[in-house]
Phi, psi and omega in degrees: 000119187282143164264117178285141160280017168265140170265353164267012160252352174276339176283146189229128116302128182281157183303296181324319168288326159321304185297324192267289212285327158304338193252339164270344190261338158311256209302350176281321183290323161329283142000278165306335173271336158323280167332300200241012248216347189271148186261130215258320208301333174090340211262168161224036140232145239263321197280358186094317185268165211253092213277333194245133170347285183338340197235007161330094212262349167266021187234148191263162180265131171297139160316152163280167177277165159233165236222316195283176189285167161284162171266158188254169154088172153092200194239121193290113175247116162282135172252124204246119172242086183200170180234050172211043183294095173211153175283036190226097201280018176254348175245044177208172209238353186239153236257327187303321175279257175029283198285334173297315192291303165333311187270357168259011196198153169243149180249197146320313203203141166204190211241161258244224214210286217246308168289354193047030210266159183277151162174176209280173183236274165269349193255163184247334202213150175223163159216144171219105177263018168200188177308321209223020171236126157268127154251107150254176192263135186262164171302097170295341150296003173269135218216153179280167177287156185250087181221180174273150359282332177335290146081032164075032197264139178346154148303130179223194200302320208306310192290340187264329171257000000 
């Protein structure tokens, strides 16, 4: 009895596996048209076209606003599942203390939420009068909260660096 060296022409499937492997692949497709199969759009008209602005699909639906104020005070509680959880986003190895530290503090410059493109923050202005010097310009309007020790007082070079 000779052995082919192909292994897909040496392989054989039986009909019974055949019959099985069609009836999973039938109900799965079954399944998924079931499921997933409904028009979603919302719109009653029947032809596809879209007679009113409003339903433009290349323009995003603005979010609603919500009106009322923040609270002030109280306590940010987390479930931290890492053991190397610390706010200091130049020395830890893991992506979570970062995006946390980010939303509670500020730098000179940070990066924008969806395009990551840079832009100021405490800074208002940058110079770069040679390769290897940045000057930025701070906010004057930028202020500490007005608690102790702090006491709501100007941002000054000495806190940013």
């Amino acid at each position: 009895m000779s052995r082919n060296p192909n292994y897909w022409q040496r392989r054989s499937i039986s009909r019974r596996k055949f019959v099985y492997g069609s009836g999973v692949t039938a109900a799965g497709l079954l399944a998924s048209v079931a499921c997933g199969g409904g028009d979603d759009d919302d719109d009653d008209n029947s032809t596809g076209d879209s007679s009113t602005p409003s339903q433009d699909r290349s323009t995003p639906t603005p979010l609603p606003v919500q009106t009322s104020t923040a609270k002030t005070g109280g306590t940010l509680q987390l479930i931290w599942n890492t053991a190397d959880a610390q706010l200091d986003p130049h020395s830890t190895t893991e992506h979570l203390s970062p995006e946390l530290y980010r939303a509670v503090s500020h730098g000179l410059m940070k990066q924008k939420s969806v395009t990551e493109e840079p832009e100021f923050d405490l800074a208002t202005k940058l110079e770069k009068p040679d390769p290897l010097t940045l000057i930025f310009h701070l906010n004057p309007a930028a202020k500490w909260q007005n608690k102790a020790p702090v006491n709501g007082r100007a941002v000054t070079v000495d806190d940013v660096i």
